[in-house]
C-alpha positions in Angstrom: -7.8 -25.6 9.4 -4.6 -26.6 12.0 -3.5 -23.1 11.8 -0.1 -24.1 12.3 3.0 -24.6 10.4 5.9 -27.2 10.2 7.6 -27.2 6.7 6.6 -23.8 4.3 4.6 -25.5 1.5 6.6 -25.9 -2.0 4.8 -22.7 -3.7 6.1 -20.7 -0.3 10.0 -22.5 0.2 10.2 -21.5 -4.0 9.7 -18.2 -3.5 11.5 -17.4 -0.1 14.7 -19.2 -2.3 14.6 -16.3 -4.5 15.1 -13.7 -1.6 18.3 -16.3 -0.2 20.5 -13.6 -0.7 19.2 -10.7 1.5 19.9 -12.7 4.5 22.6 -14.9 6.7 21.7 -18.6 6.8 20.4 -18.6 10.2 17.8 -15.2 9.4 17.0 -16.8 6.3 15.3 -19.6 8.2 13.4 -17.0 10.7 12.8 -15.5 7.4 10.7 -18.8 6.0 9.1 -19.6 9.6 7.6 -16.2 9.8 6.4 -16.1 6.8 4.8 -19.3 7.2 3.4 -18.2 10.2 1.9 -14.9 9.6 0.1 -16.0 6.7 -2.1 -18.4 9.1 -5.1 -16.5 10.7 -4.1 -14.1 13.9 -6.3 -12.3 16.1 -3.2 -10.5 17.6 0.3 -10.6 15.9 3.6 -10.8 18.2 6.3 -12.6 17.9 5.2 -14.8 20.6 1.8 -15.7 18.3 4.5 -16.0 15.5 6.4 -18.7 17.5 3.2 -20.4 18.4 2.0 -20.5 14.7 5.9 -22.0 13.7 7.0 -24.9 16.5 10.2 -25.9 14.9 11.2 -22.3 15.7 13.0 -20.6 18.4 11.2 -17.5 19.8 14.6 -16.1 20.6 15.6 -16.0 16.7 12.3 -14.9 15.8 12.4 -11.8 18.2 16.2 -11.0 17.1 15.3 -11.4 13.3 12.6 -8.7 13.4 13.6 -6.4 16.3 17.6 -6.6 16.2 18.5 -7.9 12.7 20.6 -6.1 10.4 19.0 -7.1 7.4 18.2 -4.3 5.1 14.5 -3.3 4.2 16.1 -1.4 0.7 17.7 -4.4 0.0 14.8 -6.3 0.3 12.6 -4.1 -1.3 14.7 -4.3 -4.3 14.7 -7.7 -5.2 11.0 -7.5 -4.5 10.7 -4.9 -7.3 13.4 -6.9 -9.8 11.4 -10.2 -9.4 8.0 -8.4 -10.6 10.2 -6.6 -13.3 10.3 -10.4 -14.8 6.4 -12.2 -13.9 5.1 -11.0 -17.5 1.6 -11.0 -15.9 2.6 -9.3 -12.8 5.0 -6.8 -13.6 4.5 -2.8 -14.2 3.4 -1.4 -17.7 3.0 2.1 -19.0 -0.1 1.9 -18.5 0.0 1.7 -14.8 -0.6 4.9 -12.5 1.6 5.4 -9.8 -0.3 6.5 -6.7 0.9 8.3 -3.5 -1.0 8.5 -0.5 -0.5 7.7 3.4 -2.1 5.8 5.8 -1.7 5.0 9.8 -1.7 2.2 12.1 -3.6 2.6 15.5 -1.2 2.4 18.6 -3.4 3.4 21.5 -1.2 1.6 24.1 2.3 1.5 22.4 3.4 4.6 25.1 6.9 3.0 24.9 6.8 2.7 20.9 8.9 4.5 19.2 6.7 7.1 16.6 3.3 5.8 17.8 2.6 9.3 19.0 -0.5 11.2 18.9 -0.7 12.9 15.2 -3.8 13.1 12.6 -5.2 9.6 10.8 -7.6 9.6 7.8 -8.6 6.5 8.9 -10.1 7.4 12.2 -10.8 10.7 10.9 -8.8 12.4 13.7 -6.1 12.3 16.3 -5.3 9.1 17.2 -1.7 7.4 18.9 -0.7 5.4 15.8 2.3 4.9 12.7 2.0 6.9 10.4 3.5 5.9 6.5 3.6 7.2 3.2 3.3 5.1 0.6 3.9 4.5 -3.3 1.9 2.0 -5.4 2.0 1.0 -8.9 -2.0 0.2 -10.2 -2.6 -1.2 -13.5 -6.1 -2.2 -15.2 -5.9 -5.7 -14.2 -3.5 -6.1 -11.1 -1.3 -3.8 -8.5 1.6 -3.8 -6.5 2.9 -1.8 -3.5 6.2 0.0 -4.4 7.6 1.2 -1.1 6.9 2.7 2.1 8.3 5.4 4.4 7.6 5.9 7.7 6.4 9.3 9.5 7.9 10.5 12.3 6.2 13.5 13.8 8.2 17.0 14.8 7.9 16.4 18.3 10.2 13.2 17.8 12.6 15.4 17.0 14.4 18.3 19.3 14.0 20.9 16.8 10.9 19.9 15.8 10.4 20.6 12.4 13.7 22.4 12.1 15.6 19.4 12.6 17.7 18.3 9.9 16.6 15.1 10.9 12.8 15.5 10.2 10.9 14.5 6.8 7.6 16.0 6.4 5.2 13.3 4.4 5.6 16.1 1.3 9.7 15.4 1.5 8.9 11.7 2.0 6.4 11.2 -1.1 9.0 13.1 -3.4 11.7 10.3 -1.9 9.1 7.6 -3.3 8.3 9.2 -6.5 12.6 9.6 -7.4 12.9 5.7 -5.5 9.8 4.7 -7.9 11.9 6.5 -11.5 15.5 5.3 -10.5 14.2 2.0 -10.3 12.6 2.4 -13.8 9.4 1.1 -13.3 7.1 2.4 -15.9 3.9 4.0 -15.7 1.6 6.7 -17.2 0.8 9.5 -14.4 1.0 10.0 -11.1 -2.1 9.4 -8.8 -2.8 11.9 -5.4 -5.3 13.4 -3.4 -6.1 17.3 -2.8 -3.9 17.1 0.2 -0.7 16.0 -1.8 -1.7 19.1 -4.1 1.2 21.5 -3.2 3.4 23.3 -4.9 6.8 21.4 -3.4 5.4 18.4 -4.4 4.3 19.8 -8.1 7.7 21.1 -8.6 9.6 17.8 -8.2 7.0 16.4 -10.9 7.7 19.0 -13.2 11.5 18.3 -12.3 11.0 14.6 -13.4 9.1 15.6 -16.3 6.3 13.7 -15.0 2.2 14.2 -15.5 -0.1 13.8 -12.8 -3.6 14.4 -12.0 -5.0 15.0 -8.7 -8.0 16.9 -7.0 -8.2 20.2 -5.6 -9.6 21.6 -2.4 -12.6 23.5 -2.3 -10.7 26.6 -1.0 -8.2 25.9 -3.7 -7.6 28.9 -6.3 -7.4 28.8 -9.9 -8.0 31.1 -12.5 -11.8 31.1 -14.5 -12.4 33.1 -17.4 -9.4 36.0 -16.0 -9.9 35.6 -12.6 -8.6 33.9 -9.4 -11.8 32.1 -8.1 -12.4 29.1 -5.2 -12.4 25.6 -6.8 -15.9 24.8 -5.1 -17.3 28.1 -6.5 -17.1 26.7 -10.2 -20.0 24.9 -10.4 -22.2 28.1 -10.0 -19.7 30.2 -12.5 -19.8 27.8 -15.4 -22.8 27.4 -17.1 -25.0 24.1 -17.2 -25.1 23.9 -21.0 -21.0 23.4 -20.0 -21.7 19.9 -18.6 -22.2 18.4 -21.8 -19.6 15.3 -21.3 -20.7 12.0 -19.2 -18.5 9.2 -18.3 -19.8 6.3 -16.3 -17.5 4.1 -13.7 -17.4 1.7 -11.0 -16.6 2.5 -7.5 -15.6 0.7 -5.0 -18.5 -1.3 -4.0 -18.6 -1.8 -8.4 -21.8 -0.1 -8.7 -21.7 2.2 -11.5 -21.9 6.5 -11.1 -22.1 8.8 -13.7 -20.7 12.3 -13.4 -21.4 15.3 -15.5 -18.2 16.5 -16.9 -17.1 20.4 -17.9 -13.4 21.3 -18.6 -11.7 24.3 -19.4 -8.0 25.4 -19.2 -6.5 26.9 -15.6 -3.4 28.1 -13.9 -2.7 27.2 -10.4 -1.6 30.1 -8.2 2.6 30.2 -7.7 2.4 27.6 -10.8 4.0 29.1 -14.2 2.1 26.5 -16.2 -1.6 25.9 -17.8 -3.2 22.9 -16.5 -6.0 21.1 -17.3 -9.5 21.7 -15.2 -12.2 19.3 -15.0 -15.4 19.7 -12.8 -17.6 16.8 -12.3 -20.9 16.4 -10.9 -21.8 13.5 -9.4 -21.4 11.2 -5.9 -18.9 8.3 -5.6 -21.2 6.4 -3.1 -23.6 7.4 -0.5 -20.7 8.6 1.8 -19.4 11.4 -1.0 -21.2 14.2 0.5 -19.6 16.7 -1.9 -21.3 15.8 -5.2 -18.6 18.0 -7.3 -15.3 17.7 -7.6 -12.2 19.5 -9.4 -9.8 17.9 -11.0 -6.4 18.8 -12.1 -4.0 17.7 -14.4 -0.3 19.1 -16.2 -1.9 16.2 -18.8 -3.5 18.6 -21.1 -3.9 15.9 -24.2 -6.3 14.1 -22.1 -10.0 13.9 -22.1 -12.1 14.8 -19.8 -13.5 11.5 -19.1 -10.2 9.9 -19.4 -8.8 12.5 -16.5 -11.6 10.8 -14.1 -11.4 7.6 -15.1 -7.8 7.5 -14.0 -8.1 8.9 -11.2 -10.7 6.7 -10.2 -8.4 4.0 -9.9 -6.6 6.2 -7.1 -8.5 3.8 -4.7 -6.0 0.8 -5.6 -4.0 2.1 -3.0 -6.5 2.1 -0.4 -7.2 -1.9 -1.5 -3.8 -2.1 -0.9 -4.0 -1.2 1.9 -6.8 -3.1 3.2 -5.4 -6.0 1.8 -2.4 -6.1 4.3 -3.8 -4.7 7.4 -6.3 -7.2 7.1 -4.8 -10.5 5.8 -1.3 -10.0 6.6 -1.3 -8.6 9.9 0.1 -5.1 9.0 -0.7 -3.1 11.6 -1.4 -5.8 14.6 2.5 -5.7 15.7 3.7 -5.7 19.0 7.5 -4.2 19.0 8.9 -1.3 20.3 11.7 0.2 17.8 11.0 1.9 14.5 13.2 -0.3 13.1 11.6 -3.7 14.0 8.1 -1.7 12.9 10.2 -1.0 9.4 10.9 -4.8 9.0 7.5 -6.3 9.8 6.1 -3.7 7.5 8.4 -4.7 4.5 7.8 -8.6 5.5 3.8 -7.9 5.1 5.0 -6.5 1.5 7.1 -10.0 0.7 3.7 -11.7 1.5 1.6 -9.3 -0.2 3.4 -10.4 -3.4 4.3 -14.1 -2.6 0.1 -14.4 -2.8 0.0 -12.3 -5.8 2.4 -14.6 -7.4 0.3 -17.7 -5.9 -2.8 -16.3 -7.4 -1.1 -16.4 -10.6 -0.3 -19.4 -10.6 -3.5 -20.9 -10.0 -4.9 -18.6 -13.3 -2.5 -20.3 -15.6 -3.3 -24.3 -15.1 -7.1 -23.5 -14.2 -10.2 -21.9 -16.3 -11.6 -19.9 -13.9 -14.7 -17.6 -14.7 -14.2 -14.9 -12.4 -11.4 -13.3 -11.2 -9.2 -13.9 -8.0 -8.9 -11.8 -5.5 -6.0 -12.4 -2.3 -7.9 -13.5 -0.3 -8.4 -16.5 -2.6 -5.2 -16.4 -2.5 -4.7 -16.7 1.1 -7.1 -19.4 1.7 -5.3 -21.5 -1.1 -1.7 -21.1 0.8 -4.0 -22.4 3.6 -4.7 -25.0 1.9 -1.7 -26.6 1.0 -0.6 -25.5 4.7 -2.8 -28.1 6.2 -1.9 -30.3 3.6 2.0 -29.8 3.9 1.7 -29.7 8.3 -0.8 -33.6 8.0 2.4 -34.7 6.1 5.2 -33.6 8.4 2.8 -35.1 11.0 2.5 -38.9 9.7 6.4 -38.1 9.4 7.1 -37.3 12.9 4.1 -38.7 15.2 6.3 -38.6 17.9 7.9 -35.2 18.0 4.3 -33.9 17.0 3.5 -35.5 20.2 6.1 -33.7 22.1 5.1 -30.3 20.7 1.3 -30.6 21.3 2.9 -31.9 24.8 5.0 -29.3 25.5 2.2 -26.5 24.5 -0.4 -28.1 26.8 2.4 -27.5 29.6 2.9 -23.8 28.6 -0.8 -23.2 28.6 
């Protein structure tokens, strides 16, 4: 593979056209070399890597289109969201689940980084320095798509702390999604969160929306059994084995299939005026699941039992999601300083994110392919027609490629 990029091939220049109108002429064209370059393969993303990846372009532009720009990430975001509205096979259906989590982005040595401060990350399982981000994503049986993001800023960014009128808690910021997510009317079923999203601020702008969710509660979590306010990890022993007389079998992650032992029954949540649905489920997701029961809970009551796991099963779209960005698009390798060049490159990994899901479709419609492809089939195919695209330019310009491999010798 050259790993390096002259002219964006066709699939990429079609689809950057379509986002024309979010920028000036002269950001539009940092626009197309940087995403030509960041979709090459990076062992550290900056914008001086970007500019290596992308001769024809000028490292000054480069660094003023990400860090100093003006473009807008809402506006961007937008059109992102309108052009899925119209790919029939990519766009959202009711029978999508919207999903909420948040995630963070390791920044031990970013001490001048605005936000990389030392605050708690699920992925390292403690306090790390790193971005934090909440995030909204739309899954469906056969594809996803990320919605938006909003960055965390922790209290101490703040003078008041946490009685700024400047701070967002990630509570304040997921309800900003979930209204961003309806006022954009993209459809979908229920809305998809973990134990820790499980408050009553949160539950309250649901039931404002009119919208049904399901989640999973904490073991300390109370809820009322049979008259009485009990722990959620105390159920197992209260309700009696002949109870657990549902199954439902699904895939995890790694696609090897669990079974879990279902009971339900009919709850209240303490400070919540309204009956919810209760599921308890035996079982492990993998090796990892240590708890080997788990307590669902939805405002969903026509559901089944098995149909309450089995969606929220697919709650792990988001971490895929995730996954996918960080680790073919470079989504948490940047090297800037301000939140708002972090903001940018987060919403350009987003632009990629979809510009390969739209690839990937592409390839499904004039092929008969037996399996399924993922993105990073994807990926390798824009790399493809990369090399491809770059040995033409090449037998174009012999000379100025001559110059350029010249003139990076020189640097080195």
């Amino acid at each position: 593979m050259m790993n390096v990029a002259f002219d964006p091939p066709k699939p990429l220049a079609q689809f950057a056209q379509l986002f024309r109108g979010c920028f000036t002429k002269r950001t539009f064209a940092s626009l197309v070399f940087y995403l030509s370059a960041v979709l090459l393969e990076h062992r550290r993303l900056s914008i001086q890597s970007i500019a290596a990846k992308a001769p024809l372009a000028s490292y000054e532009r480069l660094q003023y289109f990400v860090s100093e720009s003006k473009w807008s990430t809402l506006e961007l975001n937008d059109r992102r969201l309108d052009f899925l509205k119209h790919k029939g096979r990519l766009k959202a259906t009711r029978e999508g689940l919207l999903i909420l989590d948040d995630s963070a982005c390791p920044k031990p040595y970013a001490l001048a980084t605005e936000a990389a401060e030392f605050q708690y990350a699920s992925i390292a399982g403690g306090v790390i320095r790193c971005h934090t981000f909440v995030a909204a994503t739309w899954a469906g049986p056969s594809h996803y798509f990320p919605i938006q993001i909003a960055p965390y800023r922790p209290a101490n960014c703040f003078a008041l702390a946490e009685a700024d009128p400047a701070f967002r808690s990630k509570i304040t910021l997921a309800k900003g999604l979930l209204r961003y997510s309806v006022e954009r009317h993209i459809p979908f079923s229920d809305v998809l969160f973990d134990s820790w999203y499980l408050c009553e601020e949160l539950l309250k702008e649901l039931q404002s929306l009119q919208l049904t969710w399901i989640s999973e509660a904490k073991g300390d979590r109370r809820l009322s059994y049979r008259g009485r306010w009990v722990r959620a990890d105390e159920l197992v022993k209260l309700i009696p084995s002949s109870k657990f007389n549902r199954t439902v079998t699904l895939p995890n992650r790694q696609d090897k299939q669990r079974t879990f032992f279902l009971a339900s029954f009919d709850t209240r949540l303490q400070g919540l005026p309204y009956k919810l649905r209760c599921v308890v489920a035996v079982g492990q997701w993998d090796q990892r699941d240590e708890q080997g029961v788990h307590v669902f809970l939805s405002n969903r009551l026509s559901l089944s039992p098995d149909e309450i796991v089995r969606r929220y099963s697919r709650r792990w779209r988001i971490e895929d999601i995730f996954k996918e960005l960080k680790d073919f698009l470079s989504f948490d390798q940047y090297q800037v300083r301000s939140l708002q060049a972090v903001e940018h490159l987060w919403h350009l990994a987003l632009l990629a994110h979809t510009y390969l899901q739209w690839l990937k479709l592409q390839v499904v419609r004039s092929s008969r392919l037996k399996r399924p492809l993922s993105l990073g089939d994807a990926l390798n195919l824009h790399r493809y027609l990369n090399d491809r695209q770059a040995l033409r330019w090449i037998g174009k310009h012999p000379e100025l490629y001559r110059l350029i491999r010249l003139a990076s010798s020189t640097a080195a």
